[in-house]
C-alpha positions in Angstrom: -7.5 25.0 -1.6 -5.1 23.2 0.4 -1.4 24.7 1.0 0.7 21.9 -0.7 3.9 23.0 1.0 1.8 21.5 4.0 2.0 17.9 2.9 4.0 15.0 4.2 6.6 13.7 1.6 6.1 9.6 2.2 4.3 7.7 4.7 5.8 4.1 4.7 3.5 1.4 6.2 5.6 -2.1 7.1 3.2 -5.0 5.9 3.1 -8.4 8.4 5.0 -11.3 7.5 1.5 -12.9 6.6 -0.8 -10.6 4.7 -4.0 -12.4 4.9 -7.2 -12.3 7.1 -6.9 -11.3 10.9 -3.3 -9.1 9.8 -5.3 -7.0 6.9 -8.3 -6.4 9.7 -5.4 -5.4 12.0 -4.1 -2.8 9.6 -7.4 -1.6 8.4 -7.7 1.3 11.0 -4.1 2.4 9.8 -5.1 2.5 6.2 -7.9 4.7 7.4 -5.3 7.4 9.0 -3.5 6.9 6.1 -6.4 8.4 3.9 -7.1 11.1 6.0 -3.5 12.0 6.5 -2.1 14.5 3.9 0.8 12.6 2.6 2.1 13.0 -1.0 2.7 9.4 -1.6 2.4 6.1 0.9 4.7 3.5 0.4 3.2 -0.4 1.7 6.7 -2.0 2.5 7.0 -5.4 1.4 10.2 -6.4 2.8 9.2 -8.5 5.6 6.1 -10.3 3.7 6.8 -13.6 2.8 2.4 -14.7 2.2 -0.4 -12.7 0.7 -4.1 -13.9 0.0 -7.0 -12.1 -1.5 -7.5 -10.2 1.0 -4.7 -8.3 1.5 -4.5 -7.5 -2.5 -8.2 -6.3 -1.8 -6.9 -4.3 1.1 -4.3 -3.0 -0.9 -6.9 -2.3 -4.1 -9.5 -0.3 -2.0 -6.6 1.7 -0.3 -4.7 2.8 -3.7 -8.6 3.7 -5.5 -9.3 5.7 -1.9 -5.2 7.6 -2.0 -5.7 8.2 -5.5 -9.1 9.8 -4.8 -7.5 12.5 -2.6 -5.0 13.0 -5.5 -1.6 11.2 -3.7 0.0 8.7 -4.9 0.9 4.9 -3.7 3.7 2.6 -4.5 4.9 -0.9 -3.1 8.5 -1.5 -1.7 10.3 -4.7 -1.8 7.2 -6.8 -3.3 9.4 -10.2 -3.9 8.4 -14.0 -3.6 5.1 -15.0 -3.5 3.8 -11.5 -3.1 5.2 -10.3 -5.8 4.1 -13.8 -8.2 0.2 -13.1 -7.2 0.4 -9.3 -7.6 2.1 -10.1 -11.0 -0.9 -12.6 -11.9 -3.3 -10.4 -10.9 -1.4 -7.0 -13.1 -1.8 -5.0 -9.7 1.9 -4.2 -10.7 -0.1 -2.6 -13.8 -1.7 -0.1 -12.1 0.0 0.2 -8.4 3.7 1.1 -8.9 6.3 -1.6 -7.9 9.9 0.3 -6.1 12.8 -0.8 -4.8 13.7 2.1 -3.2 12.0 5.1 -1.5 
């Protein structure tokens, strides 16, 4: 059993301006740390995003089901504009808590 006094309290992540093809294969080694990494909750900041496609909310689906897995937790920061109008079409916000604070 791991010693839970041994985790990491948050693990915040900045997300590119432009969420979408070459930026989520970019960050797709870091998502991998971040699933190995025994943190009690990683937060994906938002502030900087201003565009995200189908492939970042994929990105961003397959990281939360693989954190959630390993029993830690994931919320989004700052998720405004048209992030936030596509995550709230698609109810991600429904599953994957939105913040606006850490």
């Amino acid at each position: 059993m791991k010693n839970v006094a041994n985790k990491i309290d948050n693990t915040i992540v900045t997300i590119p301006n432009d969420f979408s093809g070459f930026a989520v294969d970019e960050l797709k080694d870091q998502f991998e740390l971040l699933v190995e990494q025994d943190s009690n909750c990683v937060v994906l900041d938002f502030s900087k995003t201003e565009f995200i496609d189908s492939s970042g909310i994929g990105a961003i689906v397959f990281l939360y089901k693989r954190i959630e897995k390993h029993s830690n937790k994931l919320s989004l920061l700052n998720v405004t504009g048209q992030p936030f109008k596509l995550m709230n079409l698609l109810r991600v916000d429904k599953t994957i808590p939105f913040i606006d604070a850490v």
